[in-house]
matplotlib code that plots the C-alpha trace (Angstrom):
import matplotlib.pyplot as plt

x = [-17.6, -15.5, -13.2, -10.0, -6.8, -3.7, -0.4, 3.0, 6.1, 5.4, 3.6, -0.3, -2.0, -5.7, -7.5, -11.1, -12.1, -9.2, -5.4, -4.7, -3.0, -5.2, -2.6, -0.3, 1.4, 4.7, 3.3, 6.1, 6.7, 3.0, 4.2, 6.3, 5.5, 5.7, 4.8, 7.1, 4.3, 3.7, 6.8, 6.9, 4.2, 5.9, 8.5, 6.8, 8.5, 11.2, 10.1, 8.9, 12.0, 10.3, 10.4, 6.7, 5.7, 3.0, 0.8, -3.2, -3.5, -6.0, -5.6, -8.2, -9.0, -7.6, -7.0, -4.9, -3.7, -0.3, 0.2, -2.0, 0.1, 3.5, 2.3, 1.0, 4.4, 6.6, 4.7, 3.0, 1.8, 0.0, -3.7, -4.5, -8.3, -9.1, -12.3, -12.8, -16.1, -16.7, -17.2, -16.0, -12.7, -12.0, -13.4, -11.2, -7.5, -9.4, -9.4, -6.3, -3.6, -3.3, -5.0, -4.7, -7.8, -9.2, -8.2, -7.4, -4.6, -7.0, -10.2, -11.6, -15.0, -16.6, -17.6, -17.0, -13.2, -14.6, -17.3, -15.6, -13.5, -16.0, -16.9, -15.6, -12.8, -9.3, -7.0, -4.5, -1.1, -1.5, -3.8, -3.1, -5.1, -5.2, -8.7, -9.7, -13.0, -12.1, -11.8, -8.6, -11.4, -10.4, -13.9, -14.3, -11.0, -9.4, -11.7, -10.4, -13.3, -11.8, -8.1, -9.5, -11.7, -8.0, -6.3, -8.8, -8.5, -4.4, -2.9, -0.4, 2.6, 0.7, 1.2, -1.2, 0.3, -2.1, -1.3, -2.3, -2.6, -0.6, -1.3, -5.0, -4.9, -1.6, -1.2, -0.8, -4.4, -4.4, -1.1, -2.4, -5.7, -3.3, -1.3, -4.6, -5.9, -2.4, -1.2, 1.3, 2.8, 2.0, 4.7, 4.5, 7.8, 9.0, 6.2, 6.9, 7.1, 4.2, 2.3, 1.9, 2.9, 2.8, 1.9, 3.1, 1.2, 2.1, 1.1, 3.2, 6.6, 8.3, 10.7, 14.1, 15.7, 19.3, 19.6, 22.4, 21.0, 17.8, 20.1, 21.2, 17.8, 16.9, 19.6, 18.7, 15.2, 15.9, 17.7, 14.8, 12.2, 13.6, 12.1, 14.4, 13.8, 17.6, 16.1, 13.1, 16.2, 18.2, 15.2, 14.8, 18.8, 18.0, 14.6, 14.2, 11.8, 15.0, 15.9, 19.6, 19.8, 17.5, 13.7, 11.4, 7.8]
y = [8.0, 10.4, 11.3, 13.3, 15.3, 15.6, 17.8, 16.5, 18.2, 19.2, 16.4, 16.2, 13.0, 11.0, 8.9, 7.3, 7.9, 6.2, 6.9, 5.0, 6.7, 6.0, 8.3, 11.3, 13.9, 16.0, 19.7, 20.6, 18.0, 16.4, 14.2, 12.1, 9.0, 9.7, 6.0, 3.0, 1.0, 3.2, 3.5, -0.4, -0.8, 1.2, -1.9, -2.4, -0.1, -2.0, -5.4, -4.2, -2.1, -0.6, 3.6, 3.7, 1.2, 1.2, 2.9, 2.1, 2.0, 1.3, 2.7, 1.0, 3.0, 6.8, 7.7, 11.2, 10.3, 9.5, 6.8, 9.0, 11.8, 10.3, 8.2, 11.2, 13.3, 10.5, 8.6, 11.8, 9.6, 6.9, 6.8, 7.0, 5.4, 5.7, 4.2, 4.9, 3.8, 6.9, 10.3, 11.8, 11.0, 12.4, 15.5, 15.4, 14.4, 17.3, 19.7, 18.7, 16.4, 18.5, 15.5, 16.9, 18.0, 15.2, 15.6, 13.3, 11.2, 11.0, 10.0, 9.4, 7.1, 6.6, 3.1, -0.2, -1.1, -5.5, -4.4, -2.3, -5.2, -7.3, -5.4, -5.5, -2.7, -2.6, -4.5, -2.6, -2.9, -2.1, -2.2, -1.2, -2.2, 0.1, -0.3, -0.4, 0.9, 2.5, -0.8, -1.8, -4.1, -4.9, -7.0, -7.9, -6.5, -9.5, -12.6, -15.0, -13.6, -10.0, -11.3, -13.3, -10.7, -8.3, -11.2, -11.1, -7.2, -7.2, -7.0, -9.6, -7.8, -6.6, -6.5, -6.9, -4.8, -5.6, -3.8, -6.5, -5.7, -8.1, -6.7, -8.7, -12.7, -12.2, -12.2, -15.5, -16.5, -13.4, -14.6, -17.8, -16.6, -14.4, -17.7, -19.5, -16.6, -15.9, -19.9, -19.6, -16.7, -13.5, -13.1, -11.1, -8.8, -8.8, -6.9, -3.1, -2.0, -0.2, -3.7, -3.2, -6.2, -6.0, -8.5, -8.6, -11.2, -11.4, -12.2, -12.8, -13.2, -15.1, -12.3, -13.5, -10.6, -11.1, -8.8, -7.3, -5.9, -4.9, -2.6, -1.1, -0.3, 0.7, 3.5, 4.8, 5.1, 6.9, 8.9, 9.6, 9.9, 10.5, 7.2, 5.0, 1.6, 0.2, -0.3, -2.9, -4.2, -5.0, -6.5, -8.7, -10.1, -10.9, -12.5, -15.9, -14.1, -14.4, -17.8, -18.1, -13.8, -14.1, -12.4, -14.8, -14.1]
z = [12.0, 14.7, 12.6, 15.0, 14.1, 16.0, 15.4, 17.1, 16.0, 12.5, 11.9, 11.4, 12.4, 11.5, 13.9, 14.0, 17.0, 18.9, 19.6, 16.7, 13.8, 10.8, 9.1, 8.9, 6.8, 8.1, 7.4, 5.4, 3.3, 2.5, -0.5, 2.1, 3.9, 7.1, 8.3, 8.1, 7.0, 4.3, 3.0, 2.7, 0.9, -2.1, -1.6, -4.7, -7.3, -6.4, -7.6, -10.9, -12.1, -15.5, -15.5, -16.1, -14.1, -12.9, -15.5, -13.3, -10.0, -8.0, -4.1, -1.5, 1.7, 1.4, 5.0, 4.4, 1.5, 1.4, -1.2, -3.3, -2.8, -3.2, -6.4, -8.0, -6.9, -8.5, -10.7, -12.5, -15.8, -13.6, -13.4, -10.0, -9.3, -5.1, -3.5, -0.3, 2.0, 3.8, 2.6, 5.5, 5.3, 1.9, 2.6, 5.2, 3.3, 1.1, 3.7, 6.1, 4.5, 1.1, -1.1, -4.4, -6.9, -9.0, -12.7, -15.7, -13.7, -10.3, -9.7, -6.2, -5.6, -2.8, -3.0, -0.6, -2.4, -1.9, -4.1, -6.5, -7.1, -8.0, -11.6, -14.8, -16.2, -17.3, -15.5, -12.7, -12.8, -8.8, -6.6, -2.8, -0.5, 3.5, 4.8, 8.5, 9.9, 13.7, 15.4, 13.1, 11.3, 7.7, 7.1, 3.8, 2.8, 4.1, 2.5, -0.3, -2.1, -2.4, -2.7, -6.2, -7.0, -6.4, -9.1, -11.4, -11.5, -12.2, -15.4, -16.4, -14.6, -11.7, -7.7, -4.9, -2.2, 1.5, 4.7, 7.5, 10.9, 13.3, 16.4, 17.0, 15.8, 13.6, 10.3, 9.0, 8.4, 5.9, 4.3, 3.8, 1.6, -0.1, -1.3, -2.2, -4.3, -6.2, -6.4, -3.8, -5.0, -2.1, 0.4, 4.0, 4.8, 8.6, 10.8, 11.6, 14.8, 15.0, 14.1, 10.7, 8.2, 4.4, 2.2, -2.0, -4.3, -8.0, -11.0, -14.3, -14.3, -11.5, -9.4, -8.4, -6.8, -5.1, -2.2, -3.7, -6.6, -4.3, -2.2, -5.3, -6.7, -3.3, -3.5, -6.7, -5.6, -2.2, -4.7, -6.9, -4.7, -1.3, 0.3, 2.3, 2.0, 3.4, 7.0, 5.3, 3.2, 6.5, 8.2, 4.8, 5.5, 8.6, 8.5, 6.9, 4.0, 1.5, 1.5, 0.4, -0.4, -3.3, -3.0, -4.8, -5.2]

ax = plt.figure().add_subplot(projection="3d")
ax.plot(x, y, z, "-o")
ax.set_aspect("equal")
plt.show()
């Protein structure tokens, strides 16, 4: 793999080969996600609202790092497991994007993440999923296979959080193997601007979020962690993904 590196105003970029962004990290704040995409797939911590939630997680694709990084920053008790395909790229997050030294709370495999899925272990209470080979190729990633395998692996509470590429045949094919692996329940938020669209799916409880009460844990999280999630909130209003102001998954 052609692994690149690019800097742009303070901020340090990963590419495969290509001028797409595979990742990035602003140089002076490398716990920060730097990429809108990013930063919506922690939408999550909003739709579980327990402190210590979530407790395993399980991170598919590393690029540099920057769910790892900004789980282990603010979620410091969580169990972070990462398999990523090639070697390459961890050695460079290791080297470049300030991916932190394996320990008790971090462990990093390198593995193929459809496969990894398929064993036995304790349940996750997340599992993320960010895997593209240079061509913006998910491959298996995106199978009803992997997506059951993904449901079999969550404990009773947990969240399947995709990032799905809309810029090629869309994204609705995905979305719809999502629903067929999680019984209907997996839901796709407005697409980014950068063609990025993330998809939840849930087990457990139903969620029944007003937007009202989502901007107000979306404050107190921008104010724990830094991470503004009020623009996703507005494009939530005004898409047709909250039927009647309530979030349902």
């Amino acid at each position: 793999m052609n692994i690149e590196i690019s800097e742009e105003a303070g901020v340090r970029y990963l590419h495969f080969g290509s001028d797409w962004v595979q990742g990035a990290m602003r140089i002076a704040r490398p716990w920060s996600l730097e990429l809108e995409y990013t930063r919506e797939m922690m939408a999550c911590l909003l739709l579980r609202a327990e402190p210590e939630w979530p407790r395993r997680v399980l991170l598919i694709g590393l690029g540099a790092g920057s769910l790892t990084k900004f789980l282990r920053r603010h979620r410091p008790e969580a169990k972070l497991t990462v398999v990523e395909i090639e070697p390459a790229v961890v050695a460079v997050a290791q080297q470049h994007f300030k991916l932190p030294t394996e320990d008790e709370q971090l462990r990093i495999e390198i593995g193929d993440g459809a496969e990894y899925v398929m064993k036995k272990g304790r349940p996750y209470d997340l599992i993320l999923v960010d895997g593209f080979d240079a061509k913006a190729r998910a491959g298996a990633l995106d199978t009803l296979p992997f997506y059951l395998n993904c449901q079999a692996r969550l404990s009773n509470q947990g969240l399947l959080v995709c990032n799905l590429l809309a810029r090629h045949k869309g994204f609705r094919a995905s979305l719809e193997r999502l629903q067929q692996a999680f019984d209907q329940r997996a839901i796709a938020f407005p697409s980014c601007d950068s063609g990025n669209t993330v998809a939840f799916a849930a087990r457990g409880e139903t969620i029944a979020l007003p937007l009202e009460e989502l901007r107000t844990s979306t404050q107190a999280l921008k104010a724990s962690t830094g991470l503004n999630l009020l623009p996703t909130l507005t494009r939530l209003e005004q898409s047709s993904t909250c039927a009647g102001g309530l979030l349902s998954l």
